[in-house]
C-alpha positions in Angstrom: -12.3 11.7 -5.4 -12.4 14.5 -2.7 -13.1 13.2 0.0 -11.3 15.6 2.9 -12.9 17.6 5.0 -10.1 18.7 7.8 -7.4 21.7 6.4 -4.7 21.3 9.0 -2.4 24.7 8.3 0.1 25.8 9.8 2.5 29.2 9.2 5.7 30.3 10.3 5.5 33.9 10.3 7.8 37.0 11.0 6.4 37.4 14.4 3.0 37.4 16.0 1.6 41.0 14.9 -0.5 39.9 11.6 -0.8 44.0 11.2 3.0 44.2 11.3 4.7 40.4 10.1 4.2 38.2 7.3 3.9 34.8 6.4 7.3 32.9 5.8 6.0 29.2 5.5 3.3 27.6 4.9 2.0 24.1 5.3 -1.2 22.1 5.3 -2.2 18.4 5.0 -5.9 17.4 4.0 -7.4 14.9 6.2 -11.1 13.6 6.4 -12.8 13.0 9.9 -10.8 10.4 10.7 -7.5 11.6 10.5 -6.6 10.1 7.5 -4.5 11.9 5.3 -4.8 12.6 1.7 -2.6 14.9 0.7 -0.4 17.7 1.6 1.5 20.5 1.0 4.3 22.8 1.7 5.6 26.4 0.2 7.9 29.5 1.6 6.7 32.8 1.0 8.9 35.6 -0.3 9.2 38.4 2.3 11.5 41.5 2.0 15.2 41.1 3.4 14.4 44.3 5.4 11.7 43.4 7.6 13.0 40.1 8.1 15.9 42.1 9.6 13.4 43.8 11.7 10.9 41.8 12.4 13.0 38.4 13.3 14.5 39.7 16.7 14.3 39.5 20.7 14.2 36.5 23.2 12.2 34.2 21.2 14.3 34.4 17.8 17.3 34.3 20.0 16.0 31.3 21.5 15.0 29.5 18.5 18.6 30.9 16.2 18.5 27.6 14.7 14.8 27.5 12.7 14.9 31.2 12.3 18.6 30.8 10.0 16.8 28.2 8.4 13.5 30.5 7.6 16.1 33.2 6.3 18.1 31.0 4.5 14.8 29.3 2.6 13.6 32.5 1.8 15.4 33.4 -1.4 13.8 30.7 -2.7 9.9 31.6 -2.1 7.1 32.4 -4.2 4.8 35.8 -3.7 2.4 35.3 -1.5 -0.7 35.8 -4.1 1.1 32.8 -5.9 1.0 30.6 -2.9 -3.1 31.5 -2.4 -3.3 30.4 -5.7 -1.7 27.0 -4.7 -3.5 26.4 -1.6 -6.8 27.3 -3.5 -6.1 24.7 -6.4 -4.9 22.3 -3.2 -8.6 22.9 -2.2 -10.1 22.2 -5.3 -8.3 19.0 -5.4 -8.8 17.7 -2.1 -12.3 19.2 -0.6 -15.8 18.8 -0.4 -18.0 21.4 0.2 -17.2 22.8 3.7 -13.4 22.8 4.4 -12.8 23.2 8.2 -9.2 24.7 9.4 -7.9 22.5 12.0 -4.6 22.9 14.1 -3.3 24.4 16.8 -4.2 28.4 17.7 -5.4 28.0 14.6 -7.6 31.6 15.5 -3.7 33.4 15.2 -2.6 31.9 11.5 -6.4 32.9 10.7 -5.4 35.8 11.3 -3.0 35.8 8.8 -5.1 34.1 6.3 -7.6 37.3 6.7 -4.7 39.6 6.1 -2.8 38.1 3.4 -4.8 35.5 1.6 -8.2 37.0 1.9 -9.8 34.7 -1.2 -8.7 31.9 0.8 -9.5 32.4 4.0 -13.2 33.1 2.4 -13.4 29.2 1.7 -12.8 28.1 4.6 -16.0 27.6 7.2 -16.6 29.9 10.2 -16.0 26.8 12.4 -12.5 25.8 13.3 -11.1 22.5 15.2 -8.3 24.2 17.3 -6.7 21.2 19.0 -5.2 24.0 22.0 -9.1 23.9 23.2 -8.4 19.8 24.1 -5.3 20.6 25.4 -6.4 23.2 28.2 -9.0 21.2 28.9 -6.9 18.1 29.2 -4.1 19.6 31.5 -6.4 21.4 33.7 -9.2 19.4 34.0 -7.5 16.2 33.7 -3.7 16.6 34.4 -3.0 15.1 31.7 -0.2 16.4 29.2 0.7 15.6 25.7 4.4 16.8 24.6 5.0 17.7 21.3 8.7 18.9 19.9 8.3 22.7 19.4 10.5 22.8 15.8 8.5 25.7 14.5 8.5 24.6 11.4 4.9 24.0 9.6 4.6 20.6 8.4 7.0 19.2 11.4 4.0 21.2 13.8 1.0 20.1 12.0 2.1 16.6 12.0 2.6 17.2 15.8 -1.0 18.6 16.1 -2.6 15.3 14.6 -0.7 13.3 16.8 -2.0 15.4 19.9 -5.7 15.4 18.7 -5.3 11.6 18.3 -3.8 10.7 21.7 -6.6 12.9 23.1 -9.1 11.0 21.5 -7.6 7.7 23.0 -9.2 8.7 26.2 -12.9 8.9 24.7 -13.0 4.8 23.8 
């Protein structure tokens, strides 16, 4: 039965510049209204050797040597990215009702993406987005109140992370 209504993505990409970068991971775990999950699912995108060598540098690939060997390293073993779409779009099928709405956090800078290199996805999903950073400015500025989250820059660990932040901020609304 589909019953999800929540698409929690996350990508690990090249870099920021969706003009420029591609998508190196991808991960995304269905959840209706509640949180609850019902299903999820990973894949690593194929992207050229050469503009991984060009594109994976500076201070914060330096800083973060450890997931960005581990990006290269998985990346022999990816799938084109048209065949991933495919995947995500037969992961909606499976898992959505009518309106599917892309949840995480800066969700607005992996839409980009979407737009760029899965267009026939990104068409699915609704114009309205729940973009867990809006709750977190809100909360540390308005409130002083901060929720930590490992940074492992790696999709499924962060979009886990992301459910666990939207739920603690919704402990403060009982």
């Amino acid at each position: 039965m589909k019953k999800a209504t929540l698409l929690w993505l996350d990508l690990e990409m090249t870099g920021l510049d969706p003009k420029k970068d591609k998508i190196l991971e991808v991960a995304a775990i269905a959840t209706d209204m509640k949180l609850n999950e019902i299903a999820d699912y990973e894949a690593v995108v194929k992207v050229s050797d050469k503009l991984i060598k060009s594109r994976m540098v500076g201070e914060f690939w330096e800083k973060n040597a450890k997931t960005r060997d581990a990006l290269i390293a998985q990346n022999k073993s990816g799938k084109s990215v048209k065949e991933v779409e495919r995947e995500l779009l037969d992961f909606l099928n499976q898992n959505f009702k009518k309106e599917i709405y892309l949840a995480g956090n800066s969700i607005h800078q992996d839409r980009k993406f979407l737009e760029a290199e899965m267009p026939e996805l990104n068409e699915k999903l609704h114009y309205r987005m729940l973009d867990v950073s809006a709750w977190k400015i809100y909360f540390e500025n308005a409130l002083n109140k901060k929720f930590t989250k490992p940074e492992t820059h790696r999709a499924l660990d962060d979009i886990n992370g992301s459910i666990e932040e939207l739920k603690w901020y919704l402990t403060f609304l009982k």
